[in-house]
Biopython code that builds the backbone (N, CA, C, O; Angstrom):
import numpy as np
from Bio.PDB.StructureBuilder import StructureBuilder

atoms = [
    (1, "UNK", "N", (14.410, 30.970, 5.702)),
    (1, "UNK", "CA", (13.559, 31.641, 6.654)),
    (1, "UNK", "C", (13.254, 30.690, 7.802)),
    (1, "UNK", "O", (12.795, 29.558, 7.651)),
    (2, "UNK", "N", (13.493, 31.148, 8.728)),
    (2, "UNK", "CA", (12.748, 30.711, 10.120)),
    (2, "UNK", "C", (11.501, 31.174, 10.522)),
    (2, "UNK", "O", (11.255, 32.379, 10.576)),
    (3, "UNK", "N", (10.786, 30.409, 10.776)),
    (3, "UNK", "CA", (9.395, 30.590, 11.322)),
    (3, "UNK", "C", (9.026, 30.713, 12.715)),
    (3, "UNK", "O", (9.739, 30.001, 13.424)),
    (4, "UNK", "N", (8.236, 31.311, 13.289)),
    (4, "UNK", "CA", (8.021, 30.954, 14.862)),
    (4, "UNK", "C", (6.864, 32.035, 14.687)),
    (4, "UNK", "O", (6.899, 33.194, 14.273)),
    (5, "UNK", "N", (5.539, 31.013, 15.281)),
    (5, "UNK", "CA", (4.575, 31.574, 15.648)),
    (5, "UNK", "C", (3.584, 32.158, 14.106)),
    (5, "UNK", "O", (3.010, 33.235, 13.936)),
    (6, "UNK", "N", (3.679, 31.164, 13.335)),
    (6, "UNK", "CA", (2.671, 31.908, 11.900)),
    (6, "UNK", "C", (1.959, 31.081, 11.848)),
    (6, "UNK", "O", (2.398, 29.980, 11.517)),
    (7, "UNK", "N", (0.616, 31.231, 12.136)),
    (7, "UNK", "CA", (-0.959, 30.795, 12.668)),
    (7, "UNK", "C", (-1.763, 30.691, 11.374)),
    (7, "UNK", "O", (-2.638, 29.831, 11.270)),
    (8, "UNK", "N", (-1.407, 31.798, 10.088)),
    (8, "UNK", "CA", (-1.623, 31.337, 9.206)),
    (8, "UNK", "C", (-1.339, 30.470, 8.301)),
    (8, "UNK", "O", (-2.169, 30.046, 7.497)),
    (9, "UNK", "N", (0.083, 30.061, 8.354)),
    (9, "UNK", "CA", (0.700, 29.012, 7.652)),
    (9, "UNK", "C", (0.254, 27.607, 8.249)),
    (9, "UNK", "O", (0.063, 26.637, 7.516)),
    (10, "UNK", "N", (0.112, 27.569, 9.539)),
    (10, "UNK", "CA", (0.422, 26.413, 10.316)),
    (10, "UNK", "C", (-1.357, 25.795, 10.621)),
    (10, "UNK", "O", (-2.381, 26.365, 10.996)),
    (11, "UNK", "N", (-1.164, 24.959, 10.393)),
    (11, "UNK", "CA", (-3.306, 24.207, 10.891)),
    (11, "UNK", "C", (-2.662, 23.275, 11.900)),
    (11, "UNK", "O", (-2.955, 23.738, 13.002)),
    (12, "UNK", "N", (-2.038, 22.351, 12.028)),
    (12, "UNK", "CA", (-1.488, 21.678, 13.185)),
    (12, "UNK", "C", (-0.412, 21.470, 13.481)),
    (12, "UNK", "O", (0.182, 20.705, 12.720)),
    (13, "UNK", "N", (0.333, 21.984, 14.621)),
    (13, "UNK", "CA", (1.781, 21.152, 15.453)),
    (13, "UNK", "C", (0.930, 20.157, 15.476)),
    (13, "UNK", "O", (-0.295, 20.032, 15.466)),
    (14, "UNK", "N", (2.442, 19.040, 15.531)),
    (14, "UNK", "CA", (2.389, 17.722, 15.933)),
    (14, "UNK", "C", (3.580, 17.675, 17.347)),
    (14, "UNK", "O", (4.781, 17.891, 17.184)),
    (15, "UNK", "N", (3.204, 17.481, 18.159)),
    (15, "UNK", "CA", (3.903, 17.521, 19.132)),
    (15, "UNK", "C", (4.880, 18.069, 19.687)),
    (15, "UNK", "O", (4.496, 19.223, 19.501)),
    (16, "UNK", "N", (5.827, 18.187, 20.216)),
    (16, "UNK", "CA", (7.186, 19.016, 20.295)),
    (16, "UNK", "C", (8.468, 19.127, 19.558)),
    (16, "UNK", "O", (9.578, 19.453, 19.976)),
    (17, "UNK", "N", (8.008, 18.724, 18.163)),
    (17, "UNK", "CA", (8.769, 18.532, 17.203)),
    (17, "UNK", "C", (8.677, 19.878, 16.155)),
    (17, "UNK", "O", (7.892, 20.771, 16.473)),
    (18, "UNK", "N", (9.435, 20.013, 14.974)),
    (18, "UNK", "CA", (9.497, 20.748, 14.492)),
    (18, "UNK", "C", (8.495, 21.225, 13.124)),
    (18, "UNK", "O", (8.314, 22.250, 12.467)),
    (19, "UNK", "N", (7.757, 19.199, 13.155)),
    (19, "UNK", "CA", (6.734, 18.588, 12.511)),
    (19, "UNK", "C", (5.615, 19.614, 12.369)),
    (19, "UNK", "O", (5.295, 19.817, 13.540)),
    (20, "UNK", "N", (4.807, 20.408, 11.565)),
    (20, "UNK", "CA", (3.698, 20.757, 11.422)),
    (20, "UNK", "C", (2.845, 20.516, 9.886)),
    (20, "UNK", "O", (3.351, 20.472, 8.765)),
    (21, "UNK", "N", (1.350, 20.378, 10.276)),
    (21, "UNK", "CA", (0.282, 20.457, 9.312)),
    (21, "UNK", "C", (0.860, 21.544, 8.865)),
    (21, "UNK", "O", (1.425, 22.272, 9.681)),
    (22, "UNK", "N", (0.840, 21.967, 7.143)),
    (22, "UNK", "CA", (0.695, 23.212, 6.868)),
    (22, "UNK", "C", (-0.863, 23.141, 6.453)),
    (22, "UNK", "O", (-1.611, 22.163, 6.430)),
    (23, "UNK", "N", (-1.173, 24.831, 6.051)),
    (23, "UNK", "CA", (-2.208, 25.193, 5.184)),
    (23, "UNK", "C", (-2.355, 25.371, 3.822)),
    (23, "UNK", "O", (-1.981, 26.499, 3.504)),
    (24, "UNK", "N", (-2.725, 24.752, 2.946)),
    (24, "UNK", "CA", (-2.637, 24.217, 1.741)),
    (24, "UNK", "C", (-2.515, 25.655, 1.427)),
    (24, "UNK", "O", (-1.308, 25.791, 1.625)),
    (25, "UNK", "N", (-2.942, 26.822, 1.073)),
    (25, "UNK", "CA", (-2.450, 28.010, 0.991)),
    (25, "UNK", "C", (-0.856, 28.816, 1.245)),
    (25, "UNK", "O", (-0.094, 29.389, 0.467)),
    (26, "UNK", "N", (-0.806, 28.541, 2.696)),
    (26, "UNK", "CA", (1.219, 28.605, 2.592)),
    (26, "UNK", "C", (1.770, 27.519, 1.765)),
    (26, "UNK", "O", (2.871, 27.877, 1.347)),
    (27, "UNK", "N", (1.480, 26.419, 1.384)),
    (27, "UNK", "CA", (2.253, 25.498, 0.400)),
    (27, "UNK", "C", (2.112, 26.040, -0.829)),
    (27, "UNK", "O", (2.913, 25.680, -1.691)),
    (28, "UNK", "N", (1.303, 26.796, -1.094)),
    (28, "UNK", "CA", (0.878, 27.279, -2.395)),
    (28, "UNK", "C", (1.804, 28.062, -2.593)),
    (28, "UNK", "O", (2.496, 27.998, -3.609)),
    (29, "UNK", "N", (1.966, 28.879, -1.719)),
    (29, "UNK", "CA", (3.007, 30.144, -1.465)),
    (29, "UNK", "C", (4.816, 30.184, -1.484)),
    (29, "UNK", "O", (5.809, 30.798, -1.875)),
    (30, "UNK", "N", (4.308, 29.004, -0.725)),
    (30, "UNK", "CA", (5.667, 28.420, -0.357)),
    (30, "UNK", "C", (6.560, 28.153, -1.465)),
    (30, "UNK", "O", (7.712, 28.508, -1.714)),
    (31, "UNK", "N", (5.586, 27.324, -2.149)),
    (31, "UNK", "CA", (5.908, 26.680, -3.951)),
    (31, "UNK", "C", (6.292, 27.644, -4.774)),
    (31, "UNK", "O", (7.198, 27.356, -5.557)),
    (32, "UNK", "N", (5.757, 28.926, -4.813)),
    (32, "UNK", "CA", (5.685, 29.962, -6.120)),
    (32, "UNK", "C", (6.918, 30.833, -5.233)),
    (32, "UNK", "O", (8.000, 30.956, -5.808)),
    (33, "UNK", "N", (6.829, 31.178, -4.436)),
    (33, "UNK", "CA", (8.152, 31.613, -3.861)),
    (33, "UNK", "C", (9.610, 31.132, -3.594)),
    (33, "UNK", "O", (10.629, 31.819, -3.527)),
    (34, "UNK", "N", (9.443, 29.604, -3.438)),
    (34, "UNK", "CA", (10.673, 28.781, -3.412)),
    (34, "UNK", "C", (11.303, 28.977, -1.990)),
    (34, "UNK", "O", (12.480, 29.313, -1.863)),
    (35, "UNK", "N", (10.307, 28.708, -0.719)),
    (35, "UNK", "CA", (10.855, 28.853, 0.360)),
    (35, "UNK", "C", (10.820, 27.487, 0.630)),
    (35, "UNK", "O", (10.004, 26.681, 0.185)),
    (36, "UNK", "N", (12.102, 27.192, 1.667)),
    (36, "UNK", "CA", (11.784, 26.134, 2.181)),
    (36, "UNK", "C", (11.597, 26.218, 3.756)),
    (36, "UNK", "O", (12.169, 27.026, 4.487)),
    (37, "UNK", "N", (10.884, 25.445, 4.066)),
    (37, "UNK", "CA", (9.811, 25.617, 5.816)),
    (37, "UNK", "C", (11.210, 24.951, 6.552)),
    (37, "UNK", "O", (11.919, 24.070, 6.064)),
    (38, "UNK", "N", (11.387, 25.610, 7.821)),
    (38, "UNK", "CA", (11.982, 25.623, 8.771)),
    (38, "UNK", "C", (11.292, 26.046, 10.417)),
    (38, "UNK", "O", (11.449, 27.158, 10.921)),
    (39, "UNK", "N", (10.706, 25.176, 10.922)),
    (39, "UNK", "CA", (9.877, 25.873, 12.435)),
    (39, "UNK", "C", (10.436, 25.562, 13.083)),
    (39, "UNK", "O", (11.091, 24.533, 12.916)),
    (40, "UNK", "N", (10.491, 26.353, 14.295)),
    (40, "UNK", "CA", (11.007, 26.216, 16.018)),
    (40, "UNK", "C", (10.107, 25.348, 16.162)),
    (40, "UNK", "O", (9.100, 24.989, 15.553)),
    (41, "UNK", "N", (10.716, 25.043, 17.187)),
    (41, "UNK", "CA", (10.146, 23.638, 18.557)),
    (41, "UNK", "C", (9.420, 24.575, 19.151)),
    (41, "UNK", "O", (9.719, 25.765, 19.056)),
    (42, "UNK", "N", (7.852, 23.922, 20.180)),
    (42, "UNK", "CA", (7.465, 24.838, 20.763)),
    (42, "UNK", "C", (8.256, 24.639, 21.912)),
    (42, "UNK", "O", (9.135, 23.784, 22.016)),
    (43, "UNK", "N", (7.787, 25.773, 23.107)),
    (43, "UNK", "CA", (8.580, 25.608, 24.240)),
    (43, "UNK", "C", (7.746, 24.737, 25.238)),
    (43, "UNK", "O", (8.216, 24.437, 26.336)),
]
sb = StructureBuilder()
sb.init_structure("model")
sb.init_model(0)
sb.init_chain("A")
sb.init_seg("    ")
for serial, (resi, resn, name, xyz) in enumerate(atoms, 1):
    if name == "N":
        sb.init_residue(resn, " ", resi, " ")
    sb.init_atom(name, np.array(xyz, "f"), 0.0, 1.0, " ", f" {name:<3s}", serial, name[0])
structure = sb.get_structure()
């Protein structure tokens, strides 16, 4: 999955990288689902 723009998953970009804080809640999610995180760059 590609991500772009999920406000709930995300608590901080780190700069113009692909780098983000998650929310201990999407990791939770993330984990029991077996996704692995992929984000766009912002523009």
């Amino acid at each position: 999955m590609r991500y772009d723009n999920v406000k709930p998953a995300v608590a901080k970009v780190l700069g113009f990288s692909r780098t983000r804080v998650e929310s201990e809640r999407w990791v939770v999610f993330r984990s029991w689902a077996v996704i692995d995180a992929y984000y766009c760059r912002p523009a």
